[in-house]
C-alpha positions as CSV (number, residue, x, y, z in Angstrom):
1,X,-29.7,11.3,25.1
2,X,-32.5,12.7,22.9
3,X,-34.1,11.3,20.5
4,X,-32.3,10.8,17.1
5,X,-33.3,13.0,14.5
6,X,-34.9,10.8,11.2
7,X,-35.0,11.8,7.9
8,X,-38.7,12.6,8.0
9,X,-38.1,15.3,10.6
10,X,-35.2,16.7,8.5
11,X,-37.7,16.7,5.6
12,X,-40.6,18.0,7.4
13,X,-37.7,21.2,9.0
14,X,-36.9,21.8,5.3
15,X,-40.2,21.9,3.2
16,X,-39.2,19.3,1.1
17,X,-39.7,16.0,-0.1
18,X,-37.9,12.9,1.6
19,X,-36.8,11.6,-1.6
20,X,-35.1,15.4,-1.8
21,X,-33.5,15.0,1.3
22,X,-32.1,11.8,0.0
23,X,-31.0,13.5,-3.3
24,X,-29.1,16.0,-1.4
25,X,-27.2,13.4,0.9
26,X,-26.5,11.0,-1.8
27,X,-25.7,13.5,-5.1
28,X,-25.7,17.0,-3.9
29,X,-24.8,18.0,-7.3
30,X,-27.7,17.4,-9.1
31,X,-29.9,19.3,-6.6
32,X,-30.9,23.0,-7.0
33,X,-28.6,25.1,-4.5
34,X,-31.4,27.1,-2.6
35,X,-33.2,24.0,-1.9
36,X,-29.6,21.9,-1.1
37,X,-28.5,24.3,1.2
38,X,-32.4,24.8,3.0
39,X,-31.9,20.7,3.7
40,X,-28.1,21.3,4.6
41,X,-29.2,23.6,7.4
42,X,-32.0,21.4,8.4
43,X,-29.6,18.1,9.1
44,X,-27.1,20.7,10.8
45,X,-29.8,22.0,13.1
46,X,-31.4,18.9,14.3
47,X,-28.2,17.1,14.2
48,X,-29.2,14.3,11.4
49,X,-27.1,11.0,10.8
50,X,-27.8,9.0,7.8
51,X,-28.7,5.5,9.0
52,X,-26.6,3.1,6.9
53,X,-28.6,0.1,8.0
54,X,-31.4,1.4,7.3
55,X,-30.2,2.3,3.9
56,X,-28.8,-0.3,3.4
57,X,-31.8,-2.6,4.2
58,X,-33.6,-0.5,1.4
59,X,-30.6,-0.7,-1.1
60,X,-29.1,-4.0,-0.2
61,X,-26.0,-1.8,-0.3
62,X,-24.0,-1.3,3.0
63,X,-22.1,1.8,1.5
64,X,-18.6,0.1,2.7
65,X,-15.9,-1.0,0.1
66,X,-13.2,-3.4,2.8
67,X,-9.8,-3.1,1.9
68,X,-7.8,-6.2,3.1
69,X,-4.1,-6.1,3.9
70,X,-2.2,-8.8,5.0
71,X,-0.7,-8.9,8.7
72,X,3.1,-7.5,8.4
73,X,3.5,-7.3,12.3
74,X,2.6,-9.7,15.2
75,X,0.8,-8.2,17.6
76,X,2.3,-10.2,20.3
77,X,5.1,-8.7,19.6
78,X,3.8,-5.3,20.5
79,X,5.0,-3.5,24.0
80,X,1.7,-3.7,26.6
81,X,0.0,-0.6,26.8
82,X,-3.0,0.0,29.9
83,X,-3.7,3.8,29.5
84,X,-7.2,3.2,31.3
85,X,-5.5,1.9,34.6
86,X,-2.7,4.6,34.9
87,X,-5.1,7.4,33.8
88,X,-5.2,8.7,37.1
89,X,-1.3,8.2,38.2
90,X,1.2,11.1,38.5
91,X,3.7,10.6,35.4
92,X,6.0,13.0,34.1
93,X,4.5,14.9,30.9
94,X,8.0,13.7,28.9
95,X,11.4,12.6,29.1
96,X,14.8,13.5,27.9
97,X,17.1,10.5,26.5
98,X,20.3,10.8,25.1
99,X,19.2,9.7,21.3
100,X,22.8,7.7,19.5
101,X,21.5,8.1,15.9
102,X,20.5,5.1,15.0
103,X,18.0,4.8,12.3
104,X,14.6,2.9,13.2
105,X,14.7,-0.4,12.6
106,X,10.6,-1.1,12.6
107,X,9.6,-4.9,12.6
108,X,7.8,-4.3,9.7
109,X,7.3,-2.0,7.0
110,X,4.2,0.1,6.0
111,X,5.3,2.7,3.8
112,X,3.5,1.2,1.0
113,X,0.4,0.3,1.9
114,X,0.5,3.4,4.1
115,X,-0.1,5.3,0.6
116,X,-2.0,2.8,-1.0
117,X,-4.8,3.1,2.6
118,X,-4.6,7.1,1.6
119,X,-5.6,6.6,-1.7
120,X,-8.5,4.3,-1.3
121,X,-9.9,6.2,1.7
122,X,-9.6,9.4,-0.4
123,X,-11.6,7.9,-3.4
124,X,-13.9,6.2,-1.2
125,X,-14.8,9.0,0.5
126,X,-15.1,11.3,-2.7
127,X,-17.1,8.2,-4.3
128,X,-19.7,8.6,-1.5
129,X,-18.3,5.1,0.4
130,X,-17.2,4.3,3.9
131,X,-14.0,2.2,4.0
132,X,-12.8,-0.6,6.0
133,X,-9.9,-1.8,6.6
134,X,-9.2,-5.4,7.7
135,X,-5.7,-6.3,8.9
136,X,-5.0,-10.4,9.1
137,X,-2.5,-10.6,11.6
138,X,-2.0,-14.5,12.7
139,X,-5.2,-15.2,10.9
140,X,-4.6,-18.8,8.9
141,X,-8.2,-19.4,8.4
142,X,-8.4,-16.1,7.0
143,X,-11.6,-15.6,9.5
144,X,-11.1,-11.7,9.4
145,X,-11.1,-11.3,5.2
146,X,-14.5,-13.5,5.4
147,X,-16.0,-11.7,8.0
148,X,-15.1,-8.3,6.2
149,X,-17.0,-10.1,3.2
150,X,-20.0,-9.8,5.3
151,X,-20.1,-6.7,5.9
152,X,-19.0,-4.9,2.7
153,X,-20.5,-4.3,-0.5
154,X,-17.1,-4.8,-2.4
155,X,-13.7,-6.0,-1.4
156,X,-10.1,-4.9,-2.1
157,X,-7.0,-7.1,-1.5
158,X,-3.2,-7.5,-2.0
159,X,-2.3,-10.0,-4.7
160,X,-1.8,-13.4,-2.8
161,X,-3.0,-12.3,1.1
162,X,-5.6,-14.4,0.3
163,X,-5.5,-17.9,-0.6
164,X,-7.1,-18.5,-4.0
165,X,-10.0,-20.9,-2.4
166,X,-11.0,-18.0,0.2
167,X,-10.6,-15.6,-2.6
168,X,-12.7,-17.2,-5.0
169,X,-15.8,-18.4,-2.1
170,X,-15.4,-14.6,-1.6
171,X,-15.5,-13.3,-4.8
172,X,-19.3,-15.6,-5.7
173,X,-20.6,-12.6,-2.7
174,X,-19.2,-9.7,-3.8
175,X,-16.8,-8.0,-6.4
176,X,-13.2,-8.5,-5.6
177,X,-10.3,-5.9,-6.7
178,X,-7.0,-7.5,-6.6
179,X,-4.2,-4.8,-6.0
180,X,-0.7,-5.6,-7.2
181,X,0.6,-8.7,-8.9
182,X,0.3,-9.7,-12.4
183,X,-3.5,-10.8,-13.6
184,X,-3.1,-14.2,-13.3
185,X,-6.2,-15.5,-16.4
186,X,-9.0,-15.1,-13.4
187,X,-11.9,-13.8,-13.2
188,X,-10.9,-10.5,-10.9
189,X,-10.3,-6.6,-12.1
190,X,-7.0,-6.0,-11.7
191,X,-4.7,-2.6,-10.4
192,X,-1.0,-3.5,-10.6
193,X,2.1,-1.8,-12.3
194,X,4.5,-3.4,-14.7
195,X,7.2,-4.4,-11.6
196,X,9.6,-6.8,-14.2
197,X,9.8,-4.3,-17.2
198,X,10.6,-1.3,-15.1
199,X,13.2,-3.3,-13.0
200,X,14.6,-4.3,-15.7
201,X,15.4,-1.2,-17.7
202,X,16.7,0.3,-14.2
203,X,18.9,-2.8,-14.0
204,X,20.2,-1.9,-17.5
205,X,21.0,1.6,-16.3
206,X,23.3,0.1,-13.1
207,X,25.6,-2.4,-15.0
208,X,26.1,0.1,-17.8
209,X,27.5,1.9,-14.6
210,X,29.6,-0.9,-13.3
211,X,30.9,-2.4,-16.3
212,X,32.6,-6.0,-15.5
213,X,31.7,-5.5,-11.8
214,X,29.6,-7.5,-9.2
215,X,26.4,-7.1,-8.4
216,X,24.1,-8.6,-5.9
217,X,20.4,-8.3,-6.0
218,X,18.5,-7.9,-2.5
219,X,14.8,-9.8,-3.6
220,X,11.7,-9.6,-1.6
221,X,9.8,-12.5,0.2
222,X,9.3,-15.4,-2.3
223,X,5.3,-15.5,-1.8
224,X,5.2,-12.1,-3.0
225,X,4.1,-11.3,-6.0
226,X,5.5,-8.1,-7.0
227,X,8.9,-9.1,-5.6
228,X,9.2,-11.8,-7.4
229,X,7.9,-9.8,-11.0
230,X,10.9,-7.5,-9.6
231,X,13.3,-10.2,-9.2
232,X,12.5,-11.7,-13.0
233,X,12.9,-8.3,-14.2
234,X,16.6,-8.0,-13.0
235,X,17.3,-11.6,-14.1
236,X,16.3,-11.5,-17.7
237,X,18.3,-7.9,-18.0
238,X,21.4,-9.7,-16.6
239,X,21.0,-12.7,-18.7
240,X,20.2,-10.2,-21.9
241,X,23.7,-8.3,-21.2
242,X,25.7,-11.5,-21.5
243,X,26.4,-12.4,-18.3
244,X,26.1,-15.7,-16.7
245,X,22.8,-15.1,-14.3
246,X,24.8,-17.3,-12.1
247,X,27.1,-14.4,-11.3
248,X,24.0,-12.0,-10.2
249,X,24.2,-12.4,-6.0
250,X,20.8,-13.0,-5.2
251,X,19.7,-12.5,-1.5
252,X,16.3,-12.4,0.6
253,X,14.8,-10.0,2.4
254,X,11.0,-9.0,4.0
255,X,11.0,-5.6,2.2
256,X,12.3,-4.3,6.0
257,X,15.2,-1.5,6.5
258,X,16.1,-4.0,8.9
259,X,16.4,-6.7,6.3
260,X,18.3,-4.6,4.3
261,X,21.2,-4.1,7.0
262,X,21.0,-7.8,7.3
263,X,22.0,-8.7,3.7
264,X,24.5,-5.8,3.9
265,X,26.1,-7.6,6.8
266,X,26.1,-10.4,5.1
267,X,27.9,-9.2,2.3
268,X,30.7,-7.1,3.8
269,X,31.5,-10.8,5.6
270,X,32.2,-12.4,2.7
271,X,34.9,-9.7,1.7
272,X,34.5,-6.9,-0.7
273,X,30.9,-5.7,-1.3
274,X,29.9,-5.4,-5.2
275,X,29.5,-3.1,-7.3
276,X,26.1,-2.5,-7.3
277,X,23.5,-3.7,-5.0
278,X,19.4,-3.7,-6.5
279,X,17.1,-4.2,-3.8
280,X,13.6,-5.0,-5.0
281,X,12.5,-1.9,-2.6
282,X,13.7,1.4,-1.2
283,X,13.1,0.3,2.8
284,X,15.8,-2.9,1.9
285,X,17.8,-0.1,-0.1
286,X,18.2,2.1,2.9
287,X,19.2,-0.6,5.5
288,X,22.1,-1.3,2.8
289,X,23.0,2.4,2.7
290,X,23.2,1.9,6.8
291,X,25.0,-0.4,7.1
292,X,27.9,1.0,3.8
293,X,28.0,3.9,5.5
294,X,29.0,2.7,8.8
295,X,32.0,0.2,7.3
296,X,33.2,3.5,5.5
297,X,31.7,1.6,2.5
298,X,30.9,5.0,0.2
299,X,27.8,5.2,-1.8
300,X,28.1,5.8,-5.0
301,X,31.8,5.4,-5.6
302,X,32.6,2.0,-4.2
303,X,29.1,0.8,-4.8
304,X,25.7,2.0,-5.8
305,X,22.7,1.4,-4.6
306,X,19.2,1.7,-6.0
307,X,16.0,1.0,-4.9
308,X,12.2,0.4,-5.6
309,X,8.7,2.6,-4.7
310,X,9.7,6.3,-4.4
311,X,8.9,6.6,-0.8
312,X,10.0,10.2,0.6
313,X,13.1,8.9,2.6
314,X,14.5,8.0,-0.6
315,X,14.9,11.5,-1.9
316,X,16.1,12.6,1.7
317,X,18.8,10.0,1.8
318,X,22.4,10.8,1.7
319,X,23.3,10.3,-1.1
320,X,19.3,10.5,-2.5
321,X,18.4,7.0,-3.5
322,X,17.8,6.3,-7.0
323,X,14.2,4.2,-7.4
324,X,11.3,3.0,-9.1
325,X,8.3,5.1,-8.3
326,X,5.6,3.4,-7.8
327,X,1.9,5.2,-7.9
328,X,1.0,4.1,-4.5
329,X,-1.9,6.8,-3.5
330,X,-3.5,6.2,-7.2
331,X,-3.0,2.3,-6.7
332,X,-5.0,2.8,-3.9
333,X,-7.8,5.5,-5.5
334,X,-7.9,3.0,-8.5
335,X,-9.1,0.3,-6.9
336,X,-11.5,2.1,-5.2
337,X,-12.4,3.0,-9.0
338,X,-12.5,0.3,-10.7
339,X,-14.4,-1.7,-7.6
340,X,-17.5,1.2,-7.7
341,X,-17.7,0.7,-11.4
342,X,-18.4,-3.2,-10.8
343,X,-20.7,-2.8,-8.2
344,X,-22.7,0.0,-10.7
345,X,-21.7,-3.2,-13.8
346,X,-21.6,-6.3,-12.5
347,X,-22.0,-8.0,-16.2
348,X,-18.9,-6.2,-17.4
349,X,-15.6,-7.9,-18.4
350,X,-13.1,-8.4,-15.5
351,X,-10.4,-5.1,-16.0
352,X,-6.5,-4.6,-16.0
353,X,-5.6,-1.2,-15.3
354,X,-2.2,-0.8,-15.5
355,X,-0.4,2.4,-13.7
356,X,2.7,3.9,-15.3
357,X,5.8,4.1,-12.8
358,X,8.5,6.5,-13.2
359,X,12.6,5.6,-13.1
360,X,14.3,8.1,-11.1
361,X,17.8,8.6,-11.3
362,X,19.6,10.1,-8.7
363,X,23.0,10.0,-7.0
364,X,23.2,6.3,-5.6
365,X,23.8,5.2,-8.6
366,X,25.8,7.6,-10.5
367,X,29.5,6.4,-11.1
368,X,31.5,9.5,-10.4
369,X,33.7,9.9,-13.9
């Protein structure tokens, strides 16, 4: 290998200035174009990296913003995979299976935070940052959040993946963005959504639907924040109709399709499914819908179903699931936001931005006349 290329050489290649050569790297923008596109050339034609520890040395800035989820899957759980060994064995290039139709039933689900990763990588990477995402699978000591800490010059996290001790050690390091989940009086900025009001009004819109008739509410994991914002939502619009809050079916799930066809079974073995059934997302939705569809159960007429987040198989459904839509790529860009802003104002009051979601009616829960 050759030697690397520094910025002094791509300086000296150009005619200009080293502090110009950073300019154009760092704010291209503010940099006449003849003499940004002469350094352009130069870093194409000797092949230039930007050192980040060396930058950062200088800045005491790493350039990296962490984003931290928390571990959905177990990775013992995953299938072993060698590609290295077998590399060199004769394998066929594909197979043909006979394929019976059944929808995936994934461990977990990452539809959400799928989004919410596209978001913040898009900001981060339009606000001039690297991102890194940390994943704490089976991690009870939280050892990979606190060794992201260390590495990163902010840090992004899901409301309650990290206990509030870690949190806070973390947060006397760096700036801390807490995604999801209501603010909570701390000292954090804040992205979240209103997950009870808009729950609540869709609630509204499915017992004006049913009238007098049953309906069961499919909640999220207790330790989740937003699930639980979701589940209050439904229960104070229950309680506000007149109904006895008693009445409302409550059941669990892990925000899974799989979890979904769970409480679905569930209920078809008691006898006759409700009216309604509000899951706190549109994964758990679509497991329901499964597992209806397959008793002869139809959606809408015998019961609707609605949903929460506004992922793409909801409007592909059949029928198209009514949901919440939730902002998930600007939850992500947001945070990225609101953490650059804190790193450039550290003295500033801790923020709440609040993202609008959208109720979107559609056929699951539309009682035919």
């Amino acid at each position: 290998m050759s030697k690397a290329a520094t910025v002094y050489d791509v300086a000296a290649h150009a005619g200009v200035s080293i502090a110009t050569v950073s300019r154009v790297l760092r704010s291209p923008d503010a940099v006449r174009p003849a003499t940004r596109e002469r350094v352009l050339d130069a870093v194409t034609a000797l092949g230039y990296v930007p050192s980040g520890s060396a930058r950062g040395l200088a800045e005491r800035r790493t350039g990296v913003l962490g984003l931290y989820f928390p571990g959905f899957d177990a990775a013992e759980d995953a299938p072993a995979l060698d590609v290295l060994s077998s590399a060199g064995a004769a394998a066929p290039p594909f197979t043909v299976v006979e394929d019976e139709g059944e929808p995936g039933a994934p461990a977990t689900s990452m539809l959400f935070l799928d989004e919410v990763l596209r978001g913040a990588e898009l900001e981060a990477w339009k606000q001039g940052f690297v991102l890194m995402v940390g994943v704490g699978r089976d991690d009870p000591d939280r050892s990979t959040v606190r060794d992201m800490a260390g590495r990163v010059d902010g840090l992004m996290v899901l409301a309650s993946s990290v206990p509030d001790d870690v949190l806070a050690r973390l947060a006397r390091r760096i700036p801390v963005v807490v995604l999801s989940g209501p603010p909570r009086g701390d000292d954090y900025d804040h992205v979240t959504v209103s997950n009870a009001e808009a729950m609540g009004e869709l609630t509204r819109h499915v017992l004006a639907q049913v009238g007098e008739g049953a309906v069961a509410f499919l909640a999220g994991p207790a330790d989740s924040p937003d699930a639980e914002q979701r589940r209050e939502g439904v229960v104070a619009a229950v309680a506000a109709s007149g109904r006895a809050t008693e009445e409302l079916r409550l059941l669990r799930g892990d925000f899974t399709r799989a979890s979904g066809r769970r409480a679905a079974e569930e209920l078809l073995r008691d006898g006759a499914p409700p009216s309604a059934v509000i899951a706190a997302n549109d994964q758990m939705a679509l497991g329901v819908v499964d597992v209806l569809h397959r008793a002869g159960v139809r959606v809408p007429d015998d019961v609707l179903v609605t949903g929460f987040d506004g992922i793409d198989a909801a409007a592909l459904s059949v029928p198209p699931l009514t949901t919440i839509r939730q902002p998930m790529i600007e939850l992500g860009r947001a945070a990225v936001q609101v953490l650059a802003r804190r790193l450039e104002e550290p003295e500033a009051p801790p923020a709440v931005v609040r993202l609008p979601l959208q109720i979107l009616l559609r056929e699951s829960s539309a009682r035919p006349a």
